[in-house]
C-alpha positions in Angstrom: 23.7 -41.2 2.4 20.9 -38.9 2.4 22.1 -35.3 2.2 20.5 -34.2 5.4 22.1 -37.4 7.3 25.1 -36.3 5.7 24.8 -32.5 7.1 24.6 -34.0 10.6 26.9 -35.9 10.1 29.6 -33.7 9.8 28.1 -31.3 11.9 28.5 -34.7 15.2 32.2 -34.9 13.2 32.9 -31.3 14.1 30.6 -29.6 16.9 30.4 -26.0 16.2 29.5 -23.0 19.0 25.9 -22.1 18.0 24.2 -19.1 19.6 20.2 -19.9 20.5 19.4 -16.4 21.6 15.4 -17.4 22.2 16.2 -20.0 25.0 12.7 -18.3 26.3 11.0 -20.4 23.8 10.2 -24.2 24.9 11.0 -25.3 21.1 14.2 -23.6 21.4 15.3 -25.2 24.6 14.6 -28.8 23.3 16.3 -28.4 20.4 19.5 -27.4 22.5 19.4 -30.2 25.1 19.1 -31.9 21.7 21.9 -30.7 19.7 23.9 -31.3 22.9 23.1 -34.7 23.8 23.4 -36.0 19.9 26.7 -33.8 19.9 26.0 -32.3 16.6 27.0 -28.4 17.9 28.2 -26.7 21.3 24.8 -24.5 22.1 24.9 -21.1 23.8 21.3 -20.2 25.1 20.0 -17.0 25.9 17.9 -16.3 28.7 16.6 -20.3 28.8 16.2 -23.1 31.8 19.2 -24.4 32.4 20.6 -27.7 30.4 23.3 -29.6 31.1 26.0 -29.5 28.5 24.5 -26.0 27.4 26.2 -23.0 28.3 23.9 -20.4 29.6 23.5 -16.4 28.7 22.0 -13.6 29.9 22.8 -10.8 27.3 22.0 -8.5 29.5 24.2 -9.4 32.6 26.7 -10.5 30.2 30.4 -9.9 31.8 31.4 -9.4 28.1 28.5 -6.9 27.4 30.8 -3.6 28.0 33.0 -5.2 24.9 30.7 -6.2 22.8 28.9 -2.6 23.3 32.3 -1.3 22.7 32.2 -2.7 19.2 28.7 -1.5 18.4 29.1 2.1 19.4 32.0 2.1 17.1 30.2 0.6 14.5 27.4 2.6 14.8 29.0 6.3 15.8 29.1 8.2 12.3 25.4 7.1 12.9 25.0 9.2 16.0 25.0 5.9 18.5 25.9 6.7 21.7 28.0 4.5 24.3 25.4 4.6 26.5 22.6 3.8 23.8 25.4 0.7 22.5 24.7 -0.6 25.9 21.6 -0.9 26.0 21.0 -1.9 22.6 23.2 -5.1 22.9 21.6 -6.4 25.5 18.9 -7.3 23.1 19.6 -11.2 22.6 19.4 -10.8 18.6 22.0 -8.1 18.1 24.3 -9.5 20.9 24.3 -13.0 19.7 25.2 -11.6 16.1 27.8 -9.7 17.7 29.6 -12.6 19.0 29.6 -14.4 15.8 30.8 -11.1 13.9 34.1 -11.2 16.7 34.3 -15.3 16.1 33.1 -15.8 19.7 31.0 -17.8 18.4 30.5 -19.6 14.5 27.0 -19.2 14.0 23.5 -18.0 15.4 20.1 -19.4 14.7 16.9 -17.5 15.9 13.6 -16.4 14.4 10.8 -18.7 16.3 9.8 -15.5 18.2 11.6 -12.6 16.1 10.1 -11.8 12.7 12.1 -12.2 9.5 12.4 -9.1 9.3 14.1 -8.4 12.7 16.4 -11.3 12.6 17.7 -10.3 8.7 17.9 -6.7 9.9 20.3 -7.8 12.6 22.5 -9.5 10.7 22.9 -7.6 7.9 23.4 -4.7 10.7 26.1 -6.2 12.9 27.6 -9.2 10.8 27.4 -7.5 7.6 27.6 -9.1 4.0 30.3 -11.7 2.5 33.1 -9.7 0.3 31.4 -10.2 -3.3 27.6 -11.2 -1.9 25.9 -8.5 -3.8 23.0 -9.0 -1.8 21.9 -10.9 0.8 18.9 -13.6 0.1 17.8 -17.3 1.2 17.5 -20.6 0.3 15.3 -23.8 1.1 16.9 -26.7 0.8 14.4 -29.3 -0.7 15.0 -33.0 0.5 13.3 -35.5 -1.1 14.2 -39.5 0.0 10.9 -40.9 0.3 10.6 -44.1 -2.1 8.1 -43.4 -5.1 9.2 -39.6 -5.1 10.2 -38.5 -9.0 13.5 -37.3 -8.0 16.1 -38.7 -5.0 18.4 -36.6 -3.0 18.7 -32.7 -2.0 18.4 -29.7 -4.1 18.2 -25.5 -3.6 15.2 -23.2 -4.1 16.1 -19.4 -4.4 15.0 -17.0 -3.5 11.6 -17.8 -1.7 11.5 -15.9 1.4 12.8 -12.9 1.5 13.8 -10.2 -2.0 10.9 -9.7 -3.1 11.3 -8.1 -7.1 15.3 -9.0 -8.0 16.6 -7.2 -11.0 18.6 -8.9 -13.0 22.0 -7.8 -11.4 20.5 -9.0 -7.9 19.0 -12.1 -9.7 22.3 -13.2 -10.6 23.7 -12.2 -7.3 21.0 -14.9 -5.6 21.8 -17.6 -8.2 25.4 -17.3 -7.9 25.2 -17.4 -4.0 23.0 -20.1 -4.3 25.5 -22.1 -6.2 27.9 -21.9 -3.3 25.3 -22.9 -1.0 24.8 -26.3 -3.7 28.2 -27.1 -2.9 28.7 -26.2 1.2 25.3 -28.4 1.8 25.3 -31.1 -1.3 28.5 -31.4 -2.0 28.0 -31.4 -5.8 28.9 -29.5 -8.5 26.0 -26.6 -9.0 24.1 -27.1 -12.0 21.8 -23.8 -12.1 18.0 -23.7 -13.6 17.1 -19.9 -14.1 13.2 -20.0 -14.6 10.3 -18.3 -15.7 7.0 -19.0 -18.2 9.0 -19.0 -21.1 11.8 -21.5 -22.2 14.5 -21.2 -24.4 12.5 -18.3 -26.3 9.4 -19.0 -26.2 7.8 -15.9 -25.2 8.8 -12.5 -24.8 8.3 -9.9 -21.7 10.4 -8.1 -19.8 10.0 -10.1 -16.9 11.9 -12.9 -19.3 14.4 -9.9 -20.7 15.7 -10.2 -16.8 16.1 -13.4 -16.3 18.0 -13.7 -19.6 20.3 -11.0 -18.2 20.9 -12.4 -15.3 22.1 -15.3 -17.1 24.4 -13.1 -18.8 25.4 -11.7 -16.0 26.8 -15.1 -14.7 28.4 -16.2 -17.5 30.4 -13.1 -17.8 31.3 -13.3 -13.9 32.1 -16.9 -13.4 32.3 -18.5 -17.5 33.0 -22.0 -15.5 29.3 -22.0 -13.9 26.7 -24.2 -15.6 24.0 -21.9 -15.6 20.9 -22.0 -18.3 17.7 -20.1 -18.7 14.8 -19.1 -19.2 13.1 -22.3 -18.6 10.1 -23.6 -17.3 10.1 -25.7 -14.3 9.4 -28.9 -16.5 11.8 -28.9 -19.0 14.5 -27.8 -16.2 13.7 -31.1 -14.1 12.9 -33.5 -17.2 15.7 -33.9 -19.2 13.5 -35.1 -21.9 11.6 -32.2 -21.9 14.2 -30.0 -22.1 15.9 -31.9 -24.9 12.1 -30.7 -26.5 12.3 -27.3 -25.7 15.5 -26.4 -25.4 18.1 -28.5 -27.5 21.1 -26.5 -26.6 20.6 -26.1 -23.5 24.0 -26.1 -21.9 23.1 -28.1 -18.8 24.7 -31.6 -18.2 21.9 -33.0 -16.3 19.0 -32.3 -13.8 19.7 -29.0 -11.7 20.2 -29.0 -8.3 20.0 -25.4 -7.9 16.4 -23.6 -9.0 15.9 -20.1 -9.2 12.8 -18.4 -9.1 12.4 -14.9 -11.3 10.9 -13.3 -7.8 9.8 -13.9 -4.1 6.2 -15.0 -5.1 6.6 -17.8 -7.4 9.4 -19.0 -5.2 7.2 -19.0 -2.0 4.4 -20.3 -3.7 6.9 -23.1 -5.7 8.4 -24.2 -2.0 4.9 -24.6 -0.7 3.7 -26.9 -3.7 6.7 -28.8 -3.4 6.2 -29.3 0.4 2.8 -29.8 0.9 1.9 -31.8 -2.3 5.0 -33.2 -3.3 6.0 -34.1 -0.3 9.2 -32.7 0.0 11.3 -31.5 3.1 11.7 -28.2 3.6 14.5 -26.2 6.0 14.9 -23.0 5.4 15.1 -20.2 5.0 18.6 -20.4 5.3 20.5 -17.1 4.2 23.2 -16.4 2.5 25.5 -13.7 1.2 26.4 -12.6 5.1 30.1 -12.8 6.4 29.4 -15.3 8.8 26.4 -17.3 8.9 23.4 -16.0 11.0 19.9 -17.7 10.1 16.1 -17.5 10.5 13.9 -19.7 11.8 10.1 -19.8 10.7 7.8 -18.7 13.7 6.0 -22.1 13.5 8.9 -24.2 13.7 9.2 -27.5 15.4 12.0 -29.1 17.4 13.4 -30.9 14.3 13.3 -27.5 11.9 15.8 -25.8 14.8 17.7 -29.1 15.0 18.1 -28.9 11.1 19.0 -25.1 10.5 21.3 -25.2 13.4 23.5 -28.6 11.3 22.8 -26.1 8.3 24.6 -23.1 9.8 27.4 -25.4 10.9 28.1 -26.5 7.6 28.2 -23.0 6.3 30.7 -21.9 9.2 32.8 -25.0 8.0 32.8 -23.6 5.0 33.2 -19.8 5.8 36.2 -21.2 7.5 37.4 -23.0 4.8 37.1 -20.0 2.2 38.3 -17.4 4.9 35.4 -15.1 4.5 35.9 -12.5 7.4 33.4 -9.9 8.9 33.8 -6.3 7.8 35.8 -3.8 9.5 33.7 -1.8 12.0 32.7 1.7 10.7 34.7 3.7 13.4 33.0 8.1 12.7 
């Protein structure tokens, strides 16, 4: 099965609540009569037309707006939020819908067609808060490609290409190792993790090498079990011919299914190569490293891209669930 049909297919095995809070948004609003007919999630929409089988919000007539204010002032006090100012603020449909996923209201929340990245990342790093461990919150692609004469069948993981721009090494390791988890919440394989740069195997020297060689170390010492090699180039990591070439003892059992860029612009530019002339499929960017799973959409997303991340972010609440990651305690000043 192709690991996208496989994604929806537990996600119709197990509908999840997911929180839509741009129902505003005519993309948004198909995709939820969608996900509702196909019975791949339970959809709560914010401020749209009304859809039978979707459960309607207005986040800012909300009967449960007073408690979910409550929360946020007491999150926020030591910050000088007010009660009143909690009020108003959660009636904005971004902060409220992470709000209800932070209280298990609801098990995920998917926006970002009309909020920027930087907005909908903001919010849930403000109100859901990072996974015990995380590090650092990034994002994924996940890179299909099914189509008959492509050079490689199945799903694998791009990191980080759309949103830390300049990782150290610490953070570097941080994203690959969060990236691994995502490998095996969405693929269902064991993670086998491509670190790469220019360089393979030692075949140049810069500091921009010196960090992803640390951040190999870095793993290693953190999780020994973790198949995990770099530097290498993009070719000899995909070809294991090449890489027999390059690198000999290269500790990788076969092709990696998780690939991670040394910084935001070769992985942008390395996603967009791979979509638009390899022809792969791209959803994302999905984040990770957050308590519960929150997730942006790309402003020129189509009906199937929202369909897609919304069976994404049920498949990481399954898992979230299944790990027993929890939200962290409010900051009460």
């Amino acid at each position: 099965m192709k690991p996208l049909d496989r994604i929806l297919a537990a996600a119709r095995a197990n509908p999840r609540h997911i929180i839509l809070p741009e129902g505003e948004d005519p993309r948004i609003a198909e995709a939820a009569r969608r996900l509702s007919d196909q019975g791949l999630a339970r959809i709560s929409l914010m401020n749209g037309p009304d859809i039978a089988g979707v459960h309607g919000l207005c986040p800012a007539e909300d009967p449960d707006l007073p408690l979910l204010a409550d929360h946020w002032h007491r999150m926020r006090a030591s910050k000088g939020m007010t009660a009143e100012r909690a009020v108003v603020e959660m009636r904005d449909p971004l902060r409220q819908a992470a709000m209800r996923v932070r209280l298990g209201m609801a098990d995920g929340t998917v926006g970002g067609a009309v909020a920027t990245t930087a907005d909908t990342v903001r919010t849930a790093l403000q109100v859901i808060g990072m996974a015990p461990g995380a590090g650092i919150v990034s994002s994924f692609f996940l890179m299909l490609s099914c189509g008959p004469d492509a050079p490689m069948k199945g799903g694998v993981i791009f990191a980080d290409c759309g949103l830390v721009v300049d990782p150290d090494a610490g953070k570097l390791a941080s994203i690959a190792r969060s990236a691994a988890q995502s490998c095996q919440q969405l693929l269902a394989e064991p993670p086998r993790i491509a670190l790469l740069s220019f360089s393979t195997a030692g075949s140049a020297d810069h500091p921009i090498i010196d960090k992803v060689r640390e951040a190999r170390a870095i793993i290693k010492a953190a999780e020994p079990d973790l198949e995990v090699d770099g530097e290498l180039q993009f070719d000899a990591a995909l070809d294991e011919a090449i890489r027999m070439k390059k690198a000999p003892l290269s500790s990788l059992s076969g092709r990696p299914n998780v690939f991670v860029f040394p910084d935001l612009s070769s992985g942008n530019i390395g996603y967009k190569i791979a979509q638009r002339l390899g022809g792969l499929t791209a959803i994302g960017p999905i984040l990770q490293g957050l308590a519960r799973p929150a997730n942006d959409l790309s402003r020129g997303c189509s009906v199937d891209d929202v369909i897609a991340a919304v069976a994404v972010t049920a498949a990481q609440a399954k898992a979230s669930e299944d790990g027993g990651a929890t939200a962290p305690e409010p900051e009460c000043g």
